[in-house]
PABANU-912968 format. One record per residue (C-alpha): residue number from 1; x, y, z. Coordinates in steps of 0.1 Angstrom, whole numbers, always signed. Each point is the difference from the previous one (the first is absolute). Example, Ala and Ser with C-alpha at 12.3 -4.5 7.8 and 13.67 -1.06 7.14 Angstrom:
BEGIN
+-----+-------+-------+-------+
| num |    xx |    yy |    zz |
+-----+-------+-------+-------+
|   1 |  +123 |   -45 |   +78 |
|   2 |   +14 |   +34 |    -7 |
+-----+-------+-------+-------+
***
This chain:
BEGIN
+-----+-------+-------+-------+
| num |    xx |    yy |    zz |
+-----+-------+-------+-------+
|   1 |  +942 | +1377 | +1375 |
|   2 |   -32 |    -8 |   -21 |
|   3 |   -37 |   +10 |   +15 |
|   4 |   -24 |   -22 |    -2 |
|   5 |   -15 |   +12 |   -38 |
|   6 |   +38 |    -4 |   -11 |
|   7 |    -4 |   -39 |   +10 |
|   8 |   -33 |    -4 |   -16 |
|   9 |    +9 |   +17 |   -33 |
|  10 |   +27 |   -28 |    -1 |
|  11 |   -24 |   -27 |   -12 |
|  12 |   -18 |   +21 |   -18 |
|  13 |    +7 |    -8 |   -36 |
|  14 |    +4 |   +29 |   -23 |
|  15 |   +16 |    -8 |   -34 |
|  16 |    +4 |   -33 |   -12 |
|  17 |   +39 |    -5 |    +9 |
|  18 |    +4 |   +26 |   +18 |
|  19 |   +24 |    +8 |   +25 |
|  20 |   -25 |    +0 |   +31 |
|  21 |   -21 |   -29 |   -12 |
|  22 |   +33 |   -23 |    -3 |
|  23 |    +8 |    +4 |   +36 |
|  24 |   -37 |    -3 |   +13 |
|  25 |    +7 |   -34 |   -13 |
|  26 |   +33 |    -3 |   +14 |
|  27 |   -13 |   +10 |   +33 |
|  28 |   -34 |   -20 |    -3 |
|  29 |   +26 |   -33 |    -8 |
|  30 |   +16 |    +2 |   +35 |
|  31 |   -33 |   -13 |   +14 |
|  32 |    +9 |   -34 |   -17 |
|  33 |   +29 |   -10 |    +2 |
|  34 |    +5 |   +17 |   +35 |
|  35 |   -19 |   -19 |   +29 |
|  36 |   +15 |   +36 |   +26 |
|  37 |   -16 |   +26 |   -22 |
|  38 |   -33 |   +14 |   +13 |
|  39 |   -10 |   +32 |   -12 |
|  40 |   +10 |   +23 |   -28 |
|  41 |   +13 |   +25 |   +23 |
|  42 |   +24 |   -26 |   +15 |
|  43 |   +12 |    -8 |   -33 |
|  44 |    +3 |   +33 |   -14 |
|  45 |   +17 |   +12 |   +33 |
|  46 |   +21 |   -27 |    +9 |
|  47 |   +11 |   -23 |   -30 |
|  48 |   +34 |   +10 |   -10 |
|  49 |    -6 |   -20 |   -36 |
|  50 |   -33 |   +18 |    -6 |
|  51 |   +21 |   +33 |    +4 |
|  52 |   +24 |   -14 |   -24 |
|  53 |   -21 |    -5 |   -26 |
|  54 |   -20 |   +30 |    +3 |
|  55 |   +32 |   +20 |    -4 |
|  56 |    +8 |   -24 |   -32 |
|  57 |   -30 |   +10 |   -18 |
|  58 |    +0 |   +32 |    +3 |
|  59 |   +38 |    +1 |   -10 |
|  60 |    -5 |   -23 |   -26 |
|  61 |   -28 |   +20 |   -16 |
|  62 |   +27 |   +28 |    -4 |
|  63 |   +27 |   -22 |   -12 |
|  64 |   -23 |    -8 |   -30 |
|  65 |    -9 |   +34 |    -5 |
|  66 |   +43 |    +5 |    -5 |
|  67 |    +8 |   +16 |   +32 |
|  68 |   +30 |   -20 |   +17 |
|  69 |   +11 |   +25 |   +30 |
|  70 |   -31 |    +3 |   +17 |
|  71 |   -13 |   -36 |    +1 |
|  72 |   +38 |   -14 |   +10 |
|  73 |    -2 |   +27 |   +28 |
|  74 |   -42 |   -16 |   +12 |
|  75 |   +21 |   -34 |    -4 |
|  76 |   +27 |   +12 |   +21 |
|  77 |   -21 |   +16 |   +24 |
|  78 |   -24 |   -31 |    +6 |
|  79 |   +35 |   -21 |    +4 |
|  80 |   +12 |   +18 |   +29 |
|  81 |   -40 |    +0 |   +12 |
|  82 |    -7 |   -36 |    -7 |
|  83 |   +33 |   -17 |    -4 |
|  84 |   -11 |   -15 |   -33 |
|  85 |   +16 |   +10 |   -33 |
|  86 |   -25 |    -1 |   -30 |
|  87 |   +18 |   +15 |   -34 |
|  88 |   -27 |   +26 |   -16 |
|  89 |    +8 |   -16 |   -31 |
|  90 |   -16 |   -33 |   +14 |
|  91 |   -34 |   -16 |   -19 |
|  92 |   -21 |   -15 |   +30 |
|  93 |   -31 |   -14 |    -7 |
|  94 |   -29 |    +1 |   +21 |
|  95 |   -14 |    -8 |   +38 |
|  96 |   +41 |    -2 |   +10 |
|  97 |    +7 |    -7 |   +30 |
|  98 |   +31 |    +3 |   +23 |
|  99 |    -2 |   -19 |   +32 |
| 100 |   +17 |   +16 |   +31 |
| 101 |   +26 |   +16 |   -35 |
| 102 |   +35 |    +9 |   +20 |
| 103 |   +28 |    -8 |   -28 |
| 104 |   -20 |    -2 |   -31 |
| 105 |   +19 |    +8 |   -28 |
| 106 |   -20 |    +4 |   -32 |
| 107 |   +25 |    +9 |   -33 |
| 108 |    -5 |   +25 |   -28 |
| 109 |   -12 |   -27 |   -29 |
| 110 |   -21 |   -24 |   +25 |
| 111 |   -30 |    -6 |   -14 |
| 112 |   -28 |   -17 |   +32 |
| 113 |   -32 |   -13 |   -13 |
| 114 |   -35 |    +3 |   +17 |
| 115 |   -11 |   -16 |   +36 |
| 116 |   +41 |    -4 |   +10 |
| 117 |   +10 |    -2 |   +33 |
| 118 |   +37 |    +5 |   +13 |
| 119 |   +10 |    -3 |   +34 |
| 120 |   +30 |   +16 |   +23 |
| 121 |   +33 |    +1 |   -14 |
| 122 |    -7 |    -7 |   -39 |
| 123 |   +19 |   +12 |   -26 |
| 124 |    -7 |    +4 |   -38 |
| 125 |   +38 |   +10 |    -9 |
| 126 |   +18 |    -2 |   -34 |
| 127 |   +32 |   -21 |    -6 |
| 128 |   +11 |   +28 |   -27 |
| 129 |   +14 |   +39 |    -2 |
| 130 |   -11 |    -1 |   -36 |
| 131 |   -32 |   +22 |    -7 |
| 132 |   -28 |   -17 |   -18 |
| 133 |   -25 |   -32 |   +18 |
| 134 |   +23 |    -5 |   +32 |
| 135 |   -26 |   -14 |   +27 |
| 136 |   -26 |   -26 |    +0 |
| 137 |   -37 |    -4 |   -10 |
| 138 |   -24 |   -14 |   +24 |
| 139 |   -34 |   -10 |   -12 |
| 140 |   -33 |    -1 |   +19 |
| 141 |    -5 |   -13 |   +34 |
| 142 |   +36 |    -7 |    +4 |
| 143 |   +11 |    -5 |   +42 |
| 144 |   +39 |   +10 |   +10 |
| 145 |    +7 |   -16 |   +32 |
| 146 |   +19 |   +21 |   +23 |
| 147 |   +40 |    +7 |    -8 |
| 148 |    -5 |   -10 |   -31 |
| 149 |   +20 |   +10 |   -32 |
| 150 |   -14 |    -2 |   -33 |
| 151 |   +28 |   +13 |   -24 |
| 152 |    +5 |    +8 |   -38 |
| 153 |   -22 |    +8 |   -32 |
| 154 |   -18 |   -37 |    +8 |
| 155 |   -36 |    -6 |    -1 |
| 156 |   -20 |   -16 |   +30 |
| 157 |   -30 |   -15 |   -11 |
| 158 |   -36 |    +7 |   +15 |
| 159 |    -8 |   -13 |   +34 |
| 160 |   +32 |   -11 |    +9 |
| 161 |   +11 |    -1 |   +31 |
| 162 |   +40 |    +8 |   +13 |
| 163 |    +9 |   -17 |   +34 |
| 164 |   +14 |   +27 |   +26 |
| 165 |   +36 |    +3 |    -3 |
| 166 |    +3 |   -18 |   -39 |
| 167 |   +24 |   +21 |   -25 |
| 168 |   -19 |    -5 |   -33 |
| 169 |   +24 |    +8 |   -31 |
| 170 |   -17 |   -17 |   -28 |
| 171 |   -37 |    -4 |   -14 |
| 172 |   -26 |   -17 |   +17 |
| 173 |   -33 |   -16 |   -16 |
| 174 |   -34 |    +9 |   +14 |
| 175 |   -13 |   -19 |   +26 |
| 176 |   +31 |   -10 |   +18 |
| 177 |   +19 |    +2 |   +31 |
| 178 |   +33 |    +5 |    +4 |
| 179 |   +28 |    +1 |   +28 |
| 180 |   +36 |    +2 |    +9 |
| 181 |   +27 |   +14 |   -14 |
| 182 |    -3 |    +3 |   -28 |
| 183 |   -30 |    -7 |    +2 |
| 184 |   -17 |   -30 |   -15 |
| 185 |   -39 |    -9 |    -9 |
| 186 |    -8 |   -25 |   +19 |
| 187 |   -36 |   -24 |    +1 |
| 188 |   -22 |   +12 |   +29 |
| 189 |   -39 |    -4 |   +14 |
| 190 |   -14 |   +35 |   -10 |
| 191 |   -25 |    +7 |   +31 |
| 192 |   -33 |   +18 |   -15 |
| 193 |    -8 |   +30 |   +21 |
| 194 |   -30 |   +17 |    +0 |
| 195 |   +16 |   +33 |   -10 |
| 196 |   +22 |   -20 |   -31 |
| 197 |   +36 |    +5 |   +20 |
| 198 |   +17 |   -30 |   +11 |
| 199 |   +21 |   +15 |   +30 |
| 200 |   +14 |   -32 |   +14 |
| 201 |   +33 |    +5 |    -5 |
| 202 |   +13 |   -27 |   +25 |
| 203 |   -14 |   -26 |   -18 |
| 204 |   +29 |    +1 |   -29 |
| 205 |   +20 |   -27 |    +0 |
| 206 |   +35 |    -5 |    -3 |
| 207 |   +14 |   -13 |   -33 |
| 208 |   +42 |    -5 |    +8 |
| 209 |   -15 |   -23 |   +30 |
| 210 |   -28 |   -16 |   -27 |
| 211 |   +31 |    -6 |   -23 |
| 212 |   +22 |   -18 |   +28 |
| 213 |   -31 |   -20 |   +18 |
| 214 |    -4 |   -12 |   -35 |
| 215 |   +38 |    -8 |    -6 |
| 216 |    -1 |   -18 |   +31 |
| 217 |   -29 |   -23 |    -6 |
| 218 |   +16 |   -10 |   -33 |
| 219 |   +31 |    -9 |   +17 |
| 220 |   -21 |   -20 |   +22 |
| 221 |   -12 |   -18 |   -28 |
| 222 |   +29 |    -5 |   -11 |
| 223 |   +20 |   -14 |   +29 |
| 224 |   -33 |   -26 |    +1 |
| 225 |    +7 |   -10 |   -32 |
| 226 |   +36 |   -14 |    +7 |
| 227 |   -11 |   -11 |   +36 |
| 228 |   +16 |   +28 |   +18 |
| 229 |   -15 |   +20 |   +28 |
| 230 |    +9 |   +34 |   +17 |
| 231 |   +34 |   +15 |    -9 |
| 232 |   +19 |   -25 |   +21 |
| 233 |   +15 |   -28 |   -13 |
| 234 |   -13 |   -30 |   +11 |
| 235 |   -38 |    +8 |    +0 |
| 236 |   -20 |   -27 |   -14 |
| 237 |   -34 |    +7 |   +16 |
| 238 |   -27 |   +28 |    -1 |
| 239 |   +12 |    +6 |   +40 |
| 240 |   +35 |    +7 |   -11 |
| 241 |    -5 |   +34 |   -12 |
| 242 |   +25 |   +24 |   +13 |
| 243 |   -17 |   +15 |   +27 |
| 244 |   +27 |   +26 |   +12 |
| 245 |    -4 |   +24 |   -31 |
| 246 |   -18 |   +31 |    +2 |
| 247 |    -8 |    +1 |   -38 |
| 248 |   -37 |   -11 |    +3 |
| 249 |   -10 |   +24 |   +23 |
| 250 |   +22 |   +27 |   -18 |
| 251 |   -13 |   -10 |   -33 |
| 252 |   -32 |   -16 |    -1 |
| 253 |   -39 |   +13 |   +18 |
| 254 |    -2 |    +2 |   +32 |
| 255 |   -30 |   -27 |   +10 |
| 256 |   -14 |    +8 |   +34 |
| 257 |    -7 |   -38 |    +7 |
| 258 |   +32 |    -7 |    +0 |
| 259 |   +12 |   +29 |   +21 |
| 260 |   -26 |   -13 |   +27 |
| 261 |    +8 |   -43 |    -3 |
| 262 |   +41 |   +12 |    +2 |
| 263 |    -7 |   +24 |   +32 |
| 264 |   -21 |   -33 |   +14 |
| 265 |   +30 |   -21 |    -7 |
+-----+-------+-------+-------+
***
């Protein structure tokens, strides 16, 4: 357990990259981009990803200095502790932060830019047993939504963001968004936060439903064209549309207008 000086000393900076000024800054990061954190002590005490990285810098300090036993055992040790697995051979960048951390996997060759934030269940595997560049490369301010797997030697551009449960497998430009699996960018509304992280993860649309509503409304077209209507034969007015498929409200935005006038009805 650390005394109180022990706490202090860890946003004291002493050399410029050193160990304990690198996670001062990963500690003082937490503030942002977690509304529950309230004091240093909490976050020292209680944040499983804090202890994580802590663990990973002094490990990967040794690594660099060519020790390989000692820093696999720290990682091993703050596995069992913490329940995430960061490789000693890892390059993480600064202010990192792992939100609530149980299952995150972090490979030998990953490479994790500045300001990144991952969340539960993440995983920065290789799709390779060969030696060499095996995992990906994240660049700055990059957000990994929960469960989400990220896979390869690719490169993710800066501030991108990966929706929670997406498998990503091939590169992705900066300033994107991407979903599914596998994942793909898709256009969304970035909302500016006062702290630079866009959090709102539930606001990422769906693209396979995008793609149908949009198949859909051609067919409508369509069907107008040659004076057909709804997916009966027969229909030869706007009112004949088939009205006993679930398609549209399988496929296409829900509108709560509707919802309301149909419940009326």
């Amino acid at each position: 357990m650390m005394n109180s000086e022990a706490i202090a000393d860890v946003d004291r900076p002493s050399s410029p990259g050193s160990v304990w000024q690198m996670v001062g800054e990963d500690i003082r990061c937490v503030f942002d981009r977690d509304p529950a954190a309230r004091t240093r002590l909490e976050i020292i005490t209680t944040y499983p990803g804090v202890h994580a990285i802590m663990l990973y810098r002094m490990a990967n300090r040794l690594w660099k200095r060519g020790w390989r036993y000692l820093p696999r055992l720290i990682s091993y040790i703050g596995r069992i502790w913490t329940s995430i697995d960061i490789h000693p051979g890892a390059t993480i960048g600064r202010r990192f932060f792992i939100d609530h951390g149980t299952g995150v996997v972090i490979g030998e060759t990953a490479v994790v830019g500045d300001d990144v934030t991952l969340y539960h269940g993440v995983t920065l595997g290789g799709v390779s047993w060969n030696k060499g560049k095996r995992h990906p490369t994240l660049g700055d301010r990059v957000v990994v939504g929960a469960g989400a797997k990220i896979l390869g030697p690719i490169e993710v551009g800066e501030e991108v963001r990966v929706g929670a449960n997406s498998v990503v497998v091939s590169a992705v430009p900066a300033n994107k968004t991407v979903v599914g699996i596998p994942a793909k960018v898709v256009q969304t509304q970035r909302v500016n936060s006062e702290h630079g992280f866009d959090l709102n993860h539930h606001l990422i649309p769906d693209p396979v439903a995008e793609a149908i509503n949009c198949l859909l409304e051609r067919i409508r077209i369509l069907e107008g064209e040659v004076g057909v209507y709804g997916c009966l034969p027969g229909g030869e007015k706007p009112e004949d549309e088939c009205r006993r498929c679930d398609a549209k409200l399988v496929c296409e935005p829900a509108n709560p207008e509707s919802v309301v006038t149909e419940s009326v009805k």
